[in-house]
C-alpha positions as CSV (number, residue, x, y, z in Angstrom):
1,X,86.0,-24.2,-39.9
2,X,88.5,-21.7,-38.3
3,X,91.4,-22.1,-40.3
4,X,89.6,-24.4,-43.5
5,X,86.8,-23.0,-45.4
6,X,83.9,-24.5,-45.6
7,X,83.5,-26.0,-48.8
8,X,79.6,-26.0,-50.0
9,X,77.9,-28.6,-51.8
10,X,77.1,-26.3,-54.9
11,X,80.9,-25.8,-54.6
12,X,82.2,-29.3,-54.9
13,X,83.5,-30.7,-58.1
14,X,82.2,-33.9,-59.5
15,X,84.7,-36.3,-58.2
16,X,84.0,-34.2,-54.6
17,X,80.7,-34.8,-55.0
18,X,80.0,-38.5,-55.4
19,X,82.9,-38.7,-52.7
20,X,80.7,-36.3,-50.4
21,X,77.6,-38.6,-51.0
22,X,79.1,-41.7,-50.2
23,X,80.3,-40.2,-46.2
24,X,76.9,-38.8,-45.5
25,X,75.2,-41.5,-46.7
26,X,77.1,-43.6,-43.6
27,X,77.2,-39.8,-41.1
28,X,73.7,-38.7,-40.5
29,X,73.3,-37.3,-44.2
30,X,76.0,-34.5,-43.3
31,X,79.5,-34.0,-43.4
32,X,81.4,-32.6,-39.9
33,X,84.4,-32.9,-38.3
34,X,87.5,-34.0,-40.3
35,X,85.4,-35.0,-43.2
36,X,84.2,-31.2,-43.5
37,X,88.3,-30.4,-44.1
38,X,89.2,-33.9,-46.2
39,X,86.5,-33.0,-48.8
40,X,88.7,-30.5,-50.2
41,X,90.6,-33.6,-51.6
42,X,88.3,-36.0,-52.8
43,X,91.2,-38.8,-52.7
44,X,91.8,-38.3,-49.2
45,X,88.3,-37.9,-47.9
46,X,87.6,-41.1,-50.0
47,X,90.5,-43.1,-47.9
48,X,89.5,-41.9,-44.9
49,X,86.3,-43.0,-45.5
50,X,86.8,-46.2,-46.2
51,X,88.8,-46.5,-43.2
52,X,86.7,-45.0,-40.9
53,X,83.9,-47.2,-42.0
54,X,86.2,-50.3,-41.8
55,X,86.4,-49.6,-38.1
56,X,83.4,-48.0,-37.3
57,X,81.0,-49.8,-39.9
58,X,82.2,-53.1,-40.1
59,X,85.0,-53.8,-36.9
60,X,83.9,-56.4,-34.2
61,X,84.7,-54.3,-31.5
62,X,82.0,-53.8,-29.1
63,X,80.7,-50.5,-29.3
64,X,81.3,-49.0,-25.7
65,X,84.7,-50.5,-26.2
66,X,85.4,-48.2,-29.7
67,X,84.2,-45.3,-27.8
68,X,86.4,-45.6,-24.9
69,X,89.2,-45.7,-27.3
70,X,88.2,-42.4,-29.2
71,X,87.6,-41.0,-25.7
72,X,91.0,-41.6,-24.6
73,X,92.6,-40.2,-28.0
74,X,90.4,-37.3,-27.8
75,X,91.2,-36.4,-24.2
76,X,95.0,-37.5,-25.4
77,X,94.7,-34.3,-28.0
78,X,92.3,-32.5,-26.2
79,X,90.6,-32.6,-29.5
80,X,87.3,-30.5,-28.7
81,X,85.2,-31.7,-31.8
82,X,85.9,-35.2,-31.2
83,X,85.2,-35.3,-27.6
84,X,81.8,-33.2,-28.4
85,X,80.9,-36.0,-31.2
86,X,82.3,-38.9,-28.9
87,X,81.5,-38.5,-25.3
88,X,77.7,-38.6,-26.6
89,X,77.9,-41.8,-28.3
90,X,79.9,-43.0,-25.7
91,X,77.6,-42.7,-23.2
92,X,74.5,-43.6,-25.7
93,X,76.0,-47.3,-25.9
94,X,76.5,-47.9,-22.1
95,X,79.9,-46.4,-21.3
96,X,79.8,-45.4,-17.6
97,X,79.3,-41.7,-17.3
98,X,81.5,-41.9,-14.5
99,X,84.4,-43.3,-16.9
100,X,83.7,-40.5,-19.8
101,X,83.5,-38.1,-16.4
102,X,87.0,-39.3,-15.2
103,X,88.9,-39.6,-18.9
104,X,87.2,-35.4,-19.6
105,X,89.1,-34.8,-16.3
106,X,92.5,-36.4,-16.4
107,X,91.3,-39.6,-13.8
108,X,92.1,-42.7,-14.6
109,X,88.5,-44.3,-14.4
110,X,86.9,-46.9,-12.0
111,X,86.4,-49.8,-14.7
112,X,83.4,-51.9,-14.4
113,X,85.2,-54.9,-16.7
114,X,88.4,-55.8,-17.5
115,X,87.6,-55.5,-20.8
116,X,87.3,-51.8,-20.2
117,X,90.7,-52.0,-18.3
118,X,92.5,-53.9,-20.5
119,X,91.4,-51.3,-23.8
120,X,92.0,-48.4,-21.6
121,X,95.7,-50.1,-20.4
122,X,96.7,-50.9,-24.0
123,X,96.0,-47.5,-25.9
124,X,97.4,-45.4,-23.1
125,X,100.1,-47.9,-23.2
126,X,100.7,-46.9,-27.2
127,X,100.1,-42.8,-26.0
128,X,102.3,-42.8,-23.3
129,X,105.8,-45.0,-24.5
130,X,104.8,-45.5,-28.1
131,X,105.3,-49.2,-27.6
132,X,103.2,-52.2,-26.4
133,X,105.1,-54.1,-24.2
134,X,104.4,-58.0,-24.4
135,X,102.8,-58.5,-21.1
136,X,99.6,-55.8,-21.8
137,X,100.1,-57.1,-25.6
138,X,99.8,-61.0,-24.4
139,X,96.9,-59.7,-22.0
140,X,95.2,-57.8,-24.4
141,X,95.6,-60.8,-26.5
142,X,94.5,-63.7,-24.6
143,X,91.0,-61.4,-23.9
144,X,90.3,-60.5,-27.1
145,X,92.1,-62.7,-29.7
146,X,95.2,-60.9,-32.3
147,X,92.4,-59.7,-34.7
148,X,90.3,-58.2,-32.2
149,X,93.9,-56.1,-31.0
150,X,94.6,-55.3,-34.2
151,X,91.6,-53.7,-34.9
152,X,92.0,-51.2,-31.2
153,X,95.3,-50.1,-32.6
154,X,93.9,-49.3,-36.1
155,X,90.8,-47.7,-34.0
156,X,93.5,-46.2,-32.0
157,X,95.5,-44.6,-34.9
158,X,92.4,-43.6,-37.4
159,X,91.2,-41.8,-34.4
160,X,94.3,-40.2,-33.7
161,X,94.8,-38.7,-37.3
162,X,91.2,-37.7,-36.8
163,X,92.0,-35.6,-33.6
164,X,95.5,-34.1,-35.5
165,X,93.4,-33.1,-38.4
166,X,90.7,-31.4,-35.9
167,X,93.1,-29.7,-33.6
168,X,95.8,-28.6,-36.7
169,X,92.8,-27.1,-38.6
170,X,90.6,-25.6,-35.4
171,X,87.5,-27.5,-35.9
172,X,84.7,-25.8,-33.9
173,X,82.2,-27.7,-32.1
174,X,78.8,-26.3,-32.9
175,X,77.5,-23.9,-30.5
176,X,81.5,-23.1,-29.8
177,X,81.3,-25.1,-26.8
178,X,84.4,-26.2,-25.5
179,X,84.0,-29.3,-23.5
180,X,87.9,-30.0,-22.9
181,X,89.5,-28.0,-21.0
């Protein structure tokens, strides 16, 4: 980390420990990206945890769907780390390269469903006027039910503390690539 030390598992306290356990034991057996910085408070890496799991573990979303949204936060914030980590998932669940392409660069993509549409309407919607206005919240709605748009704006907002947490603290993205311009 640029600005956040890394903090090395011989170098965690016990509470940071069993916390550390418990995130790579659901990330690949590491710990990157924002959880790299929150480990340094075992409270908050816990929370966000638990949160990020709720969503990413456990929400009903379809995956290309939760992807898009991260993209479009991650573009939003320019949030290198989180595009790097994203944009591969993304397109490893079936988002159109051709969408990830177009969000990288600004566009506003070529949607093959209005699912797609409507998830990519509503959160820039939120970015843009920090409001959902009743038509695109009655559309988003009547396609995908009041639990199902509850869960894109909590996607929405975990993923947006995610990309303040990367961009306040510098997180590099391994090799020091820089896929956002």
């Amino acid at each position: 980390m640029t600005r956040v030390p890394e903090v090395l598992p011989d170098q965690l306290s016990p509470e940071q420990r069993k916390v550390h356990d418990l995130i790579v034991s659901t990330r690949g057996g590491v710990i990157r990206g924002p959880f790299a910085m929150w480990i340094r408070n075992a409270n908050l890496a816990a929370a966000a945890n638990q949160l990020g799991n709720a969503v990413r573990l456990e929400g009903k979303l379809d995956a290309s769907l939760f992807e898009l949204i991260i993209l479009v936060i991650a573009r939003q914030w320019s949030a290198q780390y989180e595009w790097f980590a994203h944009a591969q998932e993304a397109a490893r669940v079936g988002l159109d390269p051709a969408i990830i392409e177009a969000i990288r660069t600004h566009r506003v993509p070529s949607f093959r469903s209005p699912r797609e549409t409507v998830i990519y309407e509503m959160v820039r919607e939120l970015i843009d006027t920090r409001n959902l206005s009743d038509t695109t919240y009655n559309r988003a709605r009547d396609m995908f039910g009041i639990d199902l748009v509850m869960e894109v704006v909590t996607v929405a907002g975990f993923y947006t503390l995610v990309a303040m947490m990367l961009k306040a603290f510098d997180a590099p993205v391994p090799g020091g690539a820089r896929p956002l311009d």
